[in-house]
N, CA, C and O atoms as CSV, one atom per row, in Angstrom:
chain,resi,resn,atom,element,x,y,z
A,1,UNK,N,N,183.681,24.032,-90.520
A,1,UNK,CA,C,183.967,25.256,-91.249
A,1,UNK,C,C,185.466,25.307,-91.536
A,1,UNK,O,O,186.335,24.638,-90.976
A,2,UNK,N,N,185.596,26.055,-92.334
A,2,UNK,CA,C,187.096,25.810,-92.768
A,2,UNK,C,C,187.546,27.310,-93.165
A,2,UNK,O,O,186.807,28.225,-93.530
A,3,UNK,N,N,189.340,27.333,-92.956
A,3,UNK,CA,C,189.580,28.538,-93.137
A,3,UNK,C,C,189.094,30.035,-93.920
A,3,UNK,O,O,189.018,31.205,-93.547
A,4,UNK,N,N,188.840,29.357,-95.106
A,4,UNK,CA,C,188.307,30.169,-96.167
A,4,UNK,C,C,187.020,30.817,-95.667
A,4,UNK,O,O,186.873,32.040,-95.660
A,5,UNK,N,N,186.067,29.931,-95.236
A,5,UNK,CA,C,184.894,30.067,-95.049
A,5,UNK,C,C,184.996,31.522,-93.709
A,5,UNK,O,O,184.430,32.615,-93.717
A,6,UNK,N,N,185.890,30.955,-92.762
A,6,UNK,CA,C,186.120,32.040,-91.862
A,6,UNK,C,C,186.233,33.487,-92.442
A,6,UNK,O,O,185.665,34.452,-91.931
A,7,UNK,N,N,187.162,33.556,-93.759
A,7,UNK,CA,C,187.556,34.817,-93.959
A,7,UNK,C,C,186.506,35.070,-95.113
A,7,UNK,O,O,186.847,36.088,-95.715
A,8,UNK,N,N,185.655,34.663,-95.506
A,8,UNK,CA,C,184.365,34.910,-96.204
A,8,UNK,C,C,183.522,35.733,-95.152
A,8,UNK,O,O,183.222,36.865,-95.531
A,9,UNK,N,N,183.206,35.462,-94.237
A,9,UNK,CA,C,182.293,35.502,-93.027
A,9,UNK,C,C,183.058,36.840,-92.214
A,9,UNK,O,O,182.257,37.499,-91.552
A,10,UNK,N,N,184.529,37.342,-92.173
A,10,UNK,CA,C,185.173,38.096,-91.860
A,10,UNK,C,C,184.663,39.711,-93.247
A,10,UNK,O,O,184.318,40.890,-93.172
A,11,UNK,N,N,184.859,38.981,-94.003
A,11,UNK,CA,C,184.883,40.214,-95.443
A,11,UNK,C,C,183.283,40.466,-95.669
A,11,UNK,O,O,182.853,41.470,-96.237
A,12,UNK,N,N,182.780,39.827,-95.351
A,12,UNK,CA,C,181.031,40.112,-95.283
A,12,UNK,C,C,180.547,41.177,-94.114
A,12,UNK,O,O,179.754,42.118,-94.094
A,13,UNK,N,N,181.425,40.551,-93.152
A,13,UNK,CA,C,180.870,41.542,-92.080
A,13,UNK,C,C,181.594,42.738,-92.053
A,13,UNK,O,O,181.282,43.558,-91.189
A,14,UNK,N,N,182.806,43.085,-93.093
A,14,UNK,CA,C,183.551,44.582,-93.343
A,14,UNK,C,C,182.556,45.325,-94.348
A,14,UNK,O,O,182.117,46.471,-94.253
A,15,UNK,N,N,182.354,44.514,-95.184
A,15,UNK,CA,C,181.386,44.805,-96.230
A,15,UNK,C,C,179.986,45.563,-95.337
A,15,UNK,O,O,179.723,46.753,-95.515
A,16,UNK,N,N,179.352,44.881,-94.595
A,16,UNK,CA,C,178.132,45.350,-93.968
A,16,UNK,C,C,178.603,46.263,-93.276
A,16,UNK,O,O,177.664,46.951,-92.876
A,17,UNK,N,N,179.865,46.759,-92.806
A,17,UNK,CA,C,179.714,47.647,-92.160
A,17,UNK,C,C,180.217,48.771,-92.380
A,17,UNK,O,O,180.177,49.735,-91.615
A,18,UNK,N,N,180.985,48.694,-93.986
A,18,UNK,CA,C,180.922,50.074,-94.521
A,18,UNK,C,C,180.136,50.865,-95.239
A,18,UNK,O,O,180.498,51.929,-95.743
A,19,UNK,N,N,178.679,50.224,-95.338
A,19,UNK,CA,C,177.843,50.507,-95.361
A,19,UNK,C,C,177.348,51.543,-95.080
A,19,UNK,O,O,176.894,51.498,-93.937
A,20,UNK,N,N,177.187,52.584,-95.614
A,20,UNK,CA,C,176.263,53.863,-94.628
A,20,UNK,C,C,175.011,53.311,-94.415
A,20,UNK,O,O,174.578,52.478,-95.210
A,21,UNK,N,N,174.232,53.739,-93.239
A,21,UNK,CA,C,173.055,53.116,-93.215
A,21,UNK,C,C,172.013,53.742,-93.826
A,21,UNK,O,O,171.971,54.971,-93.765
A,22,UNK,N,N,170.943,52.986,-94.552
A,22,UNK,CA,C,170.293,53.658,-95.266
A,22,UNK,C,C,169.095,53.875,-94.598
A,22,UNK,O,O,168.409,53.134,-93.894
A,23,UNK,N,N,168.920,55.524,-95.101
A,23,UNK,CA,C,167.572,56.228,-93.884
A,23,UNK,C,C,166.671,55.905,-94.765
A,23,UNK,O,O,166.817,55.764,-95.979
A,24,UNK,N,N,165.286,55.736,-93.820
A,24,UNK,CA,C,164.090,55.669,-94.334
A,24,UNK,C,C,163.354,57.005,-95.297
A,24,UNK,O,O,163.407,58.235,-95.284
A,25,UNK,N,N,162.718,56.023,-96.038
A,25,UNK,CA,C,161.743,57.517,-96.787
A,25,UNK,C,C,160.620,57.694,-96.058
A,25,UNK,O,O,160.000,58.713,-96.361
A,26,UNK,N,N,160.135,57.007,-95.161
A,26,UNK,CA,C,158.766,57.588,-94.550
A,26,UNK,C,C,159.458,57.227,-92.868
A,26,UNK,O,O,160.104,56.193,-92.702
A,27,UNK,N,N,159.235,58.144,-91.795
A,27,UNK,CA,C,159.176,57.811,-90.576
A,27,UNK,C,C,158.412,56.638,-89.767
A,27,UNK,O,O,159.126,56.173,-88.878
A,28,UNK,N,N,157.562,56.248,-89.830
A,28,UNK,CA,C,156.414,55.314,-89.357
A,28,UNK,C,C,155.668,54.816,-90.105
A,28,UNK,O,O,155.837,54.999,-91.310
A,29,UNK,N,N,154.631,54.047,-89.650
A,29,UNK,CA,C,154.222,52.881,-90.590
A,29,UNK,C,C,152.772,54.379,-90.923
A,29,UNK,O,O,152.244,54.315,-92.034
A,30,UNK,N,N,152.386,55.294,-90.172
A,30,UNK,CA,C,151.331,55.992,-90.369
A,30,UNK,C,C,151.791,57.180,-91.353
A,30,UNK,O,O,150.800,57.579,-91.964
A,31,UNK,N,N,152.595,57.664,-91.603
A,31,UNK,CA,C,153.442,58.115,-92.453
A,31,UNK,C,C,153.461,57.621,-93.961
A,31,UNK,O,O,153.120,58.135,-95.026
A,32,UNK,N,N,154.029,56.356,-93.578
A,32,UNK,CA,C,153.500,54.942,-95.176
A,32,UNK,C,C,152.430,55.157,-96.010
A,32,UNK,O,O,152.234,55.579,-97.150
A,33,UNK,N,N,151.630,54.619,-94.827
A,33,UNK,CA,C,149.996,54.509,-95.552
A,33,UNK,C,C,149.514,55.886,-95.985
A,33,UNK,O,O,148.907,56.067,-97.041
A,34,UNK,N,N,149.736,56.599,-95.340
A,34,UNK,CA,C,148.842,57.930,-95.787
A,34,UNK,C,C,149.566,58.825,-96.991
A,34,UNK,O,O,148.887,59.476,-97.785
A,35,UNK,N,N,150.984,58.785,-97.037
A,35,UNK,CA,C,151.866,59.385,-97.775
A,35,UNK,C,C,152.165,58.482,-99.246
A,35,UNK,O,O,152.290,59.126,-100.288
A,36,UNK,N,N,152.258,57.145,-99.272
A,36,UNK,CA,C,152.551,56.279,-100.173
A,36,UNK,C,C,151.256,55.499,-100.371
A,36,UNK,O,O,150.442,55.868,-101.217
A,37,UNK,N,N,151.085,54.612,-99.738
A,37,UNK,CA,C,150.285,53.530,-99.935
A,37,UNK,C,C,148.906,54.037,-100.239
A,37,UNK,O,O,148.894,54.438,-101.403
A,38,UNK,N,N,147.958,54.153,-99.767
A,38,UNK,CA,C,146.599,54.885,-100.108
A,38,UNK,C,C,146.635,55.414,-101.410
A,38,UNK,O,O,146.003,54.850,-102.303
A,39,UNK,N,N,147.559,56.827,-101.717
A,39,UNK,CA,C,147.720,57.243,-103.148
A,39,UNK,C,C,147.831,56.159,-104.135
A,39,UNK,O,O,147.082,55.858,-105.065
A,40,UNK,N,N,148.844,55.682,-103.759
A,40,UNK,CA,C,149.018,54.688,-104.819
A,40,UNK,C,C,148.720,53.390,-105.404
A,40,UNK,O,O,149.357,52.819,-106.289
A,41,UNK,N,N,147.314,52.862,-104.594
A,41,UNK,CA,C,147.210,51.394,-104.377
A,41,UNK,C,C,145.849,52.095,-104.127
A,41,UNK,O,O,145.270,52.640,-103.187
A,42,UNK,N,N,145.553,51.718,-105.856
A,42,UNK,CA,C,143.677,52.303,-106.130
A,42,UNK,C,C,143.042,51.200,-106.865
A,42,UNK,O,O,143.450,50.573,-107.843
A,43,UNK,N,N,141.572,51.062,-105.945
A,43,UNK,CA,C,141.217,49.692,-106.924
A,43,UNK,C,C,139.933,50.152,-107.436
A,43,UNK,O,O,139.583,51.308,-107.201
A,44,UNK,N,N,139.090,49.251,-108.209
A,44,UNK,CA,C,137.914,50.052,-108.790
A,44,UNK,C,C,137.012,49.880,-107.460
A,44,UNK,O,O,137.069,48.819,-106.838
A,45,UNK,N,N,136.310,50.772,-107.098
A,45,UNK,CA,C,134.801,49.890,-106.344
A,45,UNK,C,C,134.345,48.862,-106.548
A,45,UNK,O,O,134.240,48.236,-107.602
A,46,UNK,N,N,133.927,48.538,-105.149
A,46,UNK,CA,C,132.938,46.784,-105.203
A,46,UNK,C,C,133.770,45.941,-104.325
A,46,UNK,O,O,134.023,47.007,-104.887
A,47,UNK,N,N,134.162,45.516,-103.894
A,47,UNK,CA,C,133.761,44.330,-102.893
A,47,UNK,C,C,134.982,44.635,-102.141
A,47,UNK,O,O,135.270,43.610,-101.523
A,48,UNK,N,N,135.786,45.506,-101.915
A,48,UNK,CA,C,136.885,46.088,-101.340
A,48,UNK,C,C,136.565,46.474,-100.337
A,48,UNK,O,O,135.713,47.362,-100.317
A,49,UNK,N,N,137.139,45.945,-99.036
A,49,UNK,CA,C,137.200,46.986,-97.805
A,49,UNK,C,C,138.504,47.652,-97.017
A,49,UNK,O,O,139.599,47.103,-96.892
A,50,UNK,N,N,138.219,48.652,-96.635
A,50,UNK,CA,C,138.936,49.637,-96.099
A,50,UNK,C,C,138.446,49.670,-94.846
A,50,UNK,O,O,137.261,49.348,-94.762
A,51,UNK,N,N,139.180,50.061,-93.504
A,51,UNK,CA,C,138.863,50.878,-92.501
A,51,UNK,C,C,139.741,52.403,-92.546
A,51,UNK,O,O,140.956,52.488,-92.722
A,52,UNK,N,N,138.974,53.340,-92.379
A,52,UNK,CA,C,139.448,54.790,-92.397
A,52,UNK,C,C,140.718,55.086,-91.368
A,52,UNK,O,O,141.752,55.737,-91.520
A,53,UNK,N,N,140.067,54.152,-90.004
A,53,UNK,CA,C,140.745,53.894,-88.943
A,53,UNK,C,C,141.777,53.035,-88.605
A,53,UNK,O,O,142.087,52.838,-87.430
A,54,UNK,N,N,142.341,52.500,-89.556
A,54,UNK,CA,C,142.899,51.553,-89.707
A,54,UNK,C,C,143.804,51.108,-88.351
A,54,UNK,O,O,144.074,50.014,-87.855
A,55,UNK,N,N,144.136,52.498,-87.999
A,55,UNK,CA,C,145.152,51.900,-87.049
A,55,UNK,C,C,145.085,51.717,-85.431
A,55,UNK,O,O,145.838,51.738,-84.457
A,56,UNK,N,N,143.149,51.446,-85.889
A,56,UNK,CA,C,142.978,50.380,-84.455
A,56,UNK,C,C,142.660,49.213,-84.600
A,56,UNK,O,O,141.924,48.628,-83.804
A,57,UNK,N,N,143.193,48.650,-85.706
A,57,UNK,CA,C,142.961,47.515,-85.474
A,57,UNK,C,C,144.222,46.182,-85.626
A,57,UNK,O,O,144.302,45.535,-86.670
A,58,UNK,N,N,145.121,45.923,-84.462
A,58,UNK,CA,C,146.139,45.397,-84.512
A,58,UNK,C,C,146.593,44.495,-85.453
A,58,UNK,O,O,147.789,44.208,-85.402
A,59,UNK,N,N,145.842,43.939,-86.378
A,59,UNK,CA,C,146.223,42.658,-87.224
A,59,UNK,C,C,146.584,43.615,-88.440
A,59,UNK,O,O,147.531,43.193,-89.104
A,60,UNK,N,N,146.142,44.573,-88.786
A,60,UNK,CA,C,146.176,45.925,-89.651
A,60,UNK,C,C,147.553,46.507,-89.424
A,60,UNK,O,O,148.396,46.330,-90.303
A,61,UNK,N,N,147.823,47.094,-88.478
A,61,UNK,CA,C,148.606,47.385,-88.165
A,61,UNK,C,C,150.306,47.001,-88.489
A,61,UNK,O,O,151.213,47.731,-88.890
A,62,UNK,N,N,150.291,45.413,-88.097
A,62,UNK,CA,C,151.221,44.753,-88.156
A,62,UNK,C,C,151.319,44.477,-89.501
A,62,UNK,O,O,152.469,44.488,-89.942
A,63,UNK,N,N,150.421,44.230,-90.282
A,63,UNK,CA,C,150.612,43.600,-91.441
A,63,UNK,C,C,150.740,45.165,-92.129
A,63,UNK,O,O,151.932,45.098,-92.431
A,64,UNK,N,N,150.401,46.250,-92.487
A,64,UNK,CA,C,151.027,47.158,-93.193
A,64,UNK,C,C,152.197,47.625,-92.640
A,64,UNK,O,O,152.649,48.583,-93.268
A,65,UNK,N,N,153.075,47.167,-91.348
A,65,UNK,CA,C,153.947,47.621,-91.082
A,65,UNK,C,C,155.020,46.477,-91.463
A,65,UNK,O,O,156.244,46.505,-91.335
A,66,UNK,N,N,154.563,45.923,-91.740
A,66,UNK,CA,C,155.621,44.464,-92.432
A,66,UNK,C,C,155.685,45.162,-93.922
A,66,UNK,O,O,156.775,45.298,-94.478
A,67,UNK,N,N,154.340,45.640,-94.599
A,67,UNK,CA,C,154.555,46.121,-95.955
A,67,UNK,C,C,155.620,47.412,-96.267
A,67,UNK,O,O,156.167,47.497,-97.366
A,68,UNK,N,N,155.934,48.731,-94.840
A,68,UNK,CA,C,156.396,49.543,-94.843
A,68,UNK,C,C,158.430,48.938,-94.867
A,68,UNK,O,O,159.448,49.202,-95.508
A,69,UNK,N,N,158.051,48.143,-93.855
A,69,UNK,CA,C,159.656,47.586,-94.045
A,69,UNK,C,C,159.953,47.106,-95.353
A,69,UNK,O,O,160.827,47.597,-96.068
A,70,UNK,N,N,159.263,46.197,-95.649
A,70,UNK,CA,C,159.933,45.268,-97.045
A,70,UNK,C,C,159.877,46.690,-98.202
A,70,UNK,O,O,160.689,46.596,-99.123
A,71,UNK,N,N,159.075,47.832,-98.198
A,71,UNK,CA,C,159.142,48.550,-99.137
A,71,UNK,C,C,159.996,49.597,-98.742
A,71,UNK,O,O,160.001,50.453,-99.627
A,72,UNK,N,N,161.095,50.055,-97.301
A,72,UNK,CA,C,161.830,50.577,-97.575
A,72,UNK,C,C,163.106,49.695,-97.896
A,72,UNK,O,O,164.178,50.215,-98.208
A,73,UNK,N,N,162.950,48.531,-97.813
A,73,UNK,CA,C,164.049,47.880,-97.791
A,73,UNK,C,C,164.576,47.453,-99.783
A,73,UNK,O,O,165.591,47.156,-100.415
A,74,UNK,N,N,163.032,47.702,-100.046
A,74,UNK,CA,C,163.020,47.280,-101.734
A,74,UNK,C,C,163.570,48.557,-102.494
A,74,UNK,O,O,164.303,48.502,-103.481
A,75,UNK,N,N,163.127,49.667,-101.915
A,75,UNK,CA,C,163.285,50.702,-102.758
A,75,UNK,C,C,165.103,51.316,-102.682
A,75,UNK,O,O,165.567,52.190,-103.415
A,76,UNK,N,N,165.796,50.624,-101.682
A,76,UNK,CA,C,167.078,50.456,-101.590
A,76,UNK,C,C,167.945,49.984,-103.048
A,76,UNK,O,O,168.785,50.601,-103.704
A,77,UNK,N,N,167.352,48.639,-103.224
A,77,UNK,CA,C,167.548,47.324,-103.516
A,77,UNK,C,C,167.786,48.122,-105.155
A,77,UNK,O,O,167.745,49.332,-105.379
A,78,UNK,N,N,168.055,46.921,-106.222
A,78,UNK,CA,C,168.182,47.368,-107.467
A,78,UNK,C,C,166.994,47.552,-107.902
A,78,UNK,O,O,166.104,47.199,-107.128
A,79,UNK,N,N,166.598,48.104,-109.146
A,79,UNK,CA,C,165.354,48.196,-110.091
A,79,UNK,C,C,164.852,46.877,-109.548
A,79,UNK,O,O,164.733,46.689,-108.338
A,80,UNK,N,N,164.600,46.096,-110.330
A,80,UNK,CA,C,163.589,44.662,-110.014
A,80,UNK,C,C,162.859,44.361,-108.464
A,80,UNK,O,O,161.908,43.652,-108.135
A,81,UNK,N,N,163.869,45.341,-107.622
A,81,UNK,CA,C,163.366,44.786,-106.307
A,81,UNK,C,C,161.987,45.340,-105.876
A,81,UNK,O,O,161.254,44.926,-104.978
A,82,UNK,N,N,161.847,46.154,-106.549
A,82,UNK,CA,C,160.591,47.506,-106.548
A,82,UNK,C,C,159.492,46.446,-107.100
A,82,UNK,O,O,158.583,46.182,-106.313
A,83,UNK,N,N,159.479,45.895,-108.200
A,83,UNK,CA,C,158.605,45.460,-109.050
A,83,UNK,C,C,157.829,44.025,-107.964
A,83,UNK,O,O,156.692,43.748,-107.584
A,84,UNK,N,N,159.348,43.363,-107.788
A,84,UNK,CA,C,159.295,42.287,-106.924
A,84,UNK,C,C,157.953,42.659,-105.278
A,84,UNK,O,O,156.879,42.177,-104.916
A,85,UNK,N,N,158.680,43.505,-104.886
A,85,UNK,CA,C,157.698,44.332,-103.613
A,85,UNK,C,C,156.010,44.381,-104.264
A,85,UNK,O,O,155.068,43.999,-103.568
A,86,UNK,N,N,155.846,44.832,-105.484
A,86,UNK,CA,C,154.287,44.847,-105.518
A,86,UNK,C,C,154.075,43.397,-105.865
A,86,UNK,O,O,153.143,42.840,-105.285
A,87,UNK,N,N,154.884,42.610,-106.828
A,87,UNK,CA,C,154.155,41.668,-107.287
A,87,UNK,C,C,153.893,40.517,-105.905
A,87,UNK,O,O,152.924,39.815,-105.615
A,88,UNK,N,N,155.342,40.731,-105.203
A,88,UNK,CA,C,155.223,39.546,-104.226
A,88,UNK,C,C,155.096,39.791,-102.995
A,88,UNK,O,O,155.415,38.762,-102.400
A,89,UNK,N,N,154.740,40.769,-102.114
A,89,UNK,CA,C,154.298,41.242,-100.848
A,89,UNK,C,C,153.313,42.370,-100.887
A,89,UNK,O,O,152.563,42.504,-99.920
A,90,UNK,N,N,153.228,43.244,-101.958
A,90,UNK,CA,C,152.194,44.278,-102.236
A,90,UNK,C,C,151.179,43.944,-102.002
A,90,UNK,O,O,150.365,44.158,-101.104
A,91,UNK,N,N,151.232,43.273,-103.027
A,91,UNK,CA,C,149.565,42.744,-104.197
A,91,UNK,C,C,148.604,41.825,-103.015
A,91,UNK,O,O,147.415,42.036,-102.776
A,92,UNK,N,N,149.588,40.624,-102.283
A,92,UNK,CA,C,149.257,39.700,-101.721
A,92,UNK,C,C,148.584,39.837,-100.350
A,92,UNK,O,O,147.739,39.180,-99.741
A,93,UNK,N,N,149.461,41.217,-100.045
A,93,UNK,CA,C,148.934,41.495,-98.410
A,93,UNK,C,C,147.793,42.803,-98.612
A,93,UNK,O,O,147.814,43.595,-97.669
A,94,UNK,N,N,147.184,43.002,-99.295
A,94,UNK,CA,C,146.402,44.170,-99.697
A,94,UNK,C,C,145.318,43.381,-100.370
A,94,UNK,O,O,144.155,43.784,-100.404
A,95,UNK,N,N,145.659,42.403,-100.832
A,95,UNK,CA,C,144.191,41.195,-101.660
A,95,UNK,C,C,144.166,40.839,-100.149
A,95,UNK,O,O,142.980,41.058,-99.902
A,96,UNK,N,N,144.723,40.429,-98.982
A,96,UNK,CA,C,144.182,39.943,-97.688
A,96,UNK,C,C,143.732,40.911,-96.669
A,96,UNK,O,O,143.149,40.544,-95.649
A,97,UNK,N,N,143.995,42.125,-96.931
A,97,UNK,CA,C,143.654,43.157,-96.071
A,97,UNK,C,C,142.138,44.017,-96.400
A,97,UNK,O,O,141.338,44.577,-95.649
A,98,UNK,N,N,142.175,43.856,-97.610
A,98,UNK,CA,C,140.957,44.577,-98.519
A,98,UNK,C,C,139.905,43.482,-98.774
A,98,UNK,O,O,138.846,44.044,-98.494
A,99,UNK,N,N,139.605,42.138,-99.181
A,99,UNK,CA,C,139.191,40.882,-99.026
A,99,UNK,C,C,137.699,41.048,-98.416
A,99,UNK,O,O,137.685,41.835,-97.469
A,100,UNK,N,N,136.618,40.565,-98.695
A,100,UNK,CA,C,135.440,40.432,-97.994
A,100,UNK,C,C,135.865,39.741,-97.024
A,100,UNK,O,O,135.139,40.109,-96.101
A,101,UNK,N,N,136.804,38.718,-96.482
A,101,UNK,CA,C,136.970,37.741,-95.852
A,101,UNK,C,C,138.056,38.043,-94.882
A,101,UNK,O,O,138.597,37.417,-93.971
A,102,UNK,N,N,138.187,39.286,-95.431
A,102,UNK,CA,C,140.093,39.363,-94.806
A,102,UNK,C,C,140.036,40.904,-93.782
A,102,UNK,O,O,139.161,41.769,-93.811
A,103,UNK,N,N,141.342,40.856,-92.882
A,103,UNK,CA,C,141.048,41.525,-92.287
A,103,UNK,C,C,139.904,43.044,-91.620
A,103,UNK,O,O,139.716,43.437,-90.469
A,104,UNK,N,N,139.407,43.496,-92.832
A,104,UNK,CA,C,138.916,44.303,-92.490
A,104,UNK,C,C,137.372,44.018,-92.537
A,104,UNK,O,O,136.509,44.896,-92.540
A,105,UNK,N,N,137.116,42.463,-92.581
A,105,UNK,CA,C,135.463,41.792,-92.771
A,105,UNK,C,C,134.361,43.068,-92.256
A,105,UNK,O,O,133.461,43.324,-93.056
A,106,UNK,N,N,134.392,43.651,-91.310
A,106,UNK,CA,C,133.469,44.017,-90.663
A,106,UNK,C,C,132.821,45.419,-91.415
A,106,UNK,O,O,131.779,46.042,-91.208
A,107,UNK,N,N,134.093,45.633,-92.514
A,107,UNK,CA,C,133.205,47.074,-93.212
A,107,UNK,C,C,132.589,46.923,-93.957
A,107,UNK,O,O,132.712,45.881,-94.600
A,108,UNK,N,N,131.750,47.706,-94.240
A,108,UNK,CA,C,130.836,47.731,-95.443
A,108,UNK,C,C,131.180,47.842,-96.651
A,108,UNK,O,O,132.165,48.581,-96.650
A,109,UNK,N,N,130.937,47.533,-97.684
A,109,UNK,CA,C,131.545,47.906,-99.211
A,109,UNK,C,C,132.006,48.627,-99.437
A,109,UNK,O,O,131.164,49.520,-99.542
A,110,UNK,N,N,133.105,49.076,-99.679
A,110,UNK,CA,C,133.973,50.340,-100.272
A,110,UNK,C,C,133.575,50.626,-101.805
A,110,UNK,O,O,134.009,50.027,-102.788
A,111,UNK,N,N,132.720,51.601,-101.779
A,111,UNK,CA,C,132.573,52.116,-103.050
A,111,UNK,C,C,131.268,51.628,-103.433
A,111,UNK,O,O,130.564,51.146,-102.546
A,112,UNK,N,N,130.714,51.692,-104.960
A,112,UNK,CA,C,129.689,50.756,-105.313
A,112,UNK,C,C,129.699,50.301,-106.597
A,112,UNK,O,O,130.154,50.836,-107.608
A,113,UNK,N,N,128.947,48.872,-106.395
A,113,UNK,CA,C,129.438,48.468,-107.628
A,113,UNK,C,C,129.058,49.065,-109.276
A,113,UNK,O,O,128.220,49.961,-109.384
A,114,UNK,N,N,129.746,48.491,-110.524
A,114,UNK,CA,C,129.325,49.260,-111.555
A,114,UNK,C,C,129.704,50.494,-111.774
A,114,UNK,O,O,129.591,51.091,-112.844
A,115,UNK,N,N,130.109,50.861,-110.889
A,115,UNK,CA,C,130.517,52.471,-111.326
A,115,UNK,C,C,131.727,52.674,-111.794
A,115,UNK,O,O,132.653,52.129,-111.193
A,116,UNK,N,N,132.021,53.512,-112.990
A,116,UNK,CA,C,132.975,53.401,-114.322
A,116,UNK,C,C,134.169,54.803,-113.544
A,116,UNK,O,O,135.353,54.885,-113.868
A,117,UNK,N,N,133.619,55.577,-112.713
A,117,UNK,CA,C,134.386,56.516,-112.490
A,117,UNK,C,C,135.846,55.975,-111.276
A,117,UNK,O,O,135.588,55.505,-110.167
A,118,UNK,N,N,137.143,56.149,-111.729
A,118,UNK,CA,C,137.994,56.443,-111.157
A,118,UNK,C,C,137.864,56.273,-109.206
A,118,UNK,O,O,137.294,57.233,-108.687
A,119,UNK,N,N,138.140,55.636,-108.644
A,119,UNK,CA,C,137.646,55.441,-107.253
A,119,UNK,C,C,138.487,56.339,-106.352
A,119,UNK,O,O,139.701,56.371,-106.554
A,120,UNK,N,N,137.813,57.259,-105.126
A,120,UNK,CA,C,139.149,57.662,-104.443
A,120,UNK,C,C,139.970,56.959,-104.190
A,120,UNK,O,O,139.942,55.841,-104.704
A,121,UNK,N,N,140.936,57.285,-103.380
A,121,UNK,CA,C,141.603,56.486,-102.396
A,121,UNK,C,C,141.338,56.305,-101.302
A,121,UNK,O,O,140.776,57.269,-100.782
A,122,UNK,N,N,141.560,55.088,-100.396
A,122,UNK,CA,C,141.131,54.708,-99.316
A,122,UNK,C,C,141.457,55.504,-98.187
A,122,UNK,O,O,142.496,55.338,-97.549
A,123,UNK,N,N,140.788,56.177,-97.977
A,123,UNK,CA,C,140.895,57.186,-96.406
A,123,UNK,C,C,141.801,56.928,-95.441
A,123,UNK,O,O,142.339,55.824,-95.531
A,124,UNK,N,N,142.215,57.801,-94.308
A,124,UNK,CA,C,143.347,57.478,-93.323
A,124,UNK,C,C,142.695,58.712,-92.785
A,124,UNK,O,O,142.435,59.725,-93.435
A,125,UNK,N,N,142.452,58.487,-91.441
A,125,UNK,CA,C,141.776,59.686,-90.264
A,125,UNK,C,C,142.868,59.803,-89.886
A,125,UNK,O,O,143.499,58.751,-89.987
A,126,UNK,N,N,143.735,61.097,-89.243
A,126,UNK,CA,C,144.782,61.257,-88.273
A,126,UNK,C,C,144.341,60.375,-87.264
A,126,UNK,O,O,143.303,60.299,-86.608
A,127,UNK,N,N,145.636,59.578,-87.313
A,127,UNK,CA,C,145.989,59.027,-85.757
A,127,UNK,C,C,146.192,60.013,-84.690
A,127,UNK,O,O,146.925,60.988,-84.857
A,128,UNK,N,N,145.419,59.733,-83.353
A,128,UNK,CA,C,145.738,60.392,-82.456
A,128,UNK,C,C,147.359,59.888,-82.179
A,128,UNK,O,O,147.976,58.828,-82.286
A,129,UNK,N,N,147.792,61.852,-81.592
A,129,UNK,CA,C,149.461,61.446,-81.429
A,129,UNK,C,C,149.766,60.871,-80.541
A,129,UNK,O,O,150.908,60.454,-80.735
A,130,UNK,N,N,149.359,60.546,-79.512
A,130,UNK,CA,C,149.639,59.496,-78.376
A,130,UNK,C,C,149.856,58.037,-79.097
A,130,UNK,O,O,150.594,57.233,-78.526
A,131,UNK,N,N,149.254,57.688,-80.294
A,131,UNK,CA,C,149.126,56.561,-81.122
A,131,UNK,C,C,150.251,56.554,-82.391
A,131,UNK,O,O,150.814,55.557,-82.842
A,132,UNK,N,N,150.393,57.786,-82.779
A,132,UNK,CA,C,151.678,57.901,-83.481
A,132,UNK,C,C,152.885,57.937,-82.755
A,132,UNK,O,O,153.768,57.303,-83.333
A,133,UNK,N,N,153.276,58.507,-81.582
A,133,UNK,CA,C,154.786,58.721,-80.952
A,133,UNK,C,C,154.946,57.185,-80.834
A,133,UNK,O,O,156.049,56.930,-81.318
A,134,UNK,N,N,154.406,56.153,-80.451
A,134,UNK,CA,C,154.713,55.108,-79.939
A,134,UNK,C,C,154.882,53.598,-81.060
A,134,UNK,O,O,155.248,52.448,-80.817
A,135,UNK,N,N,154.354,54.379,-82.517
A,135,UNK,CA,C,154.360,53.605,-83.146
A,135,UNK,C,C,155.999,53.487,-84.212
A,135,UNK,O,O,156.139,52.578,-85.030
């Protein structure tokens, strides 16, 4: 490493730290889903699954809470980073979460097929708060 490089590595880390830190728009990952994600991430009926409960089931869990970070971290970011978030972590972890095959295999069809009407959105039961404080 060489001098320069030192004071690159010096001015980066002044830079990061005049930073105000930027607060979240949702508190928790249960907050996310029910406030953002659900509303907004509507697919037609048919071969989609959902659990209502989502947040007993740990592989669920983790993986929409990976989606809650990268999307407060995008909505920081410039315009494009927003777009970037659905096209390249949105889309991808929600085609694996919703999936006949994918995490949530064990539910039954969300919705039915053929039907032209507008689909709800995917349900969210209150988490018990013993399950929210800790999350």
């Amino acid at each position: 490493m060489t001098y320069e490089d030192d004071d690159l590595d010096d001015a980066a880390a002044i830079d990061a730290a005049a930073e105000p830190p930027r607060e979240p728009l949702y508190i928790s990952v249960y907050d996310f889903v029910d406030d953002w994600l659900l509303p907004n991430y509507q697919r037609k009926p048919g071969p989609f699954r959902w659990d209502p409960n989502w947040f007993d089931n740990f592989e669920a869990v983790e993986r929409l809470t990976a989606l809650w970070y990268a999307f407060e971290a995008a909505r920081h970011d410039a315009a494009p980073a927003m777009a970037a978030f659905w096209l390249n972590t949105l889309d991808p972890m929600m085609r694996e979460l919703t999936s006949q095959e994918g995490v949530f295999w064990y539910v039954r069809l969300y919705g039915e097929e053929g039907s032209a009407a507008s689909p709800e959105p995917f349900r969210s039961n209150q988490a018990p708060a013993e399950v929210r404080e800790h999350g």
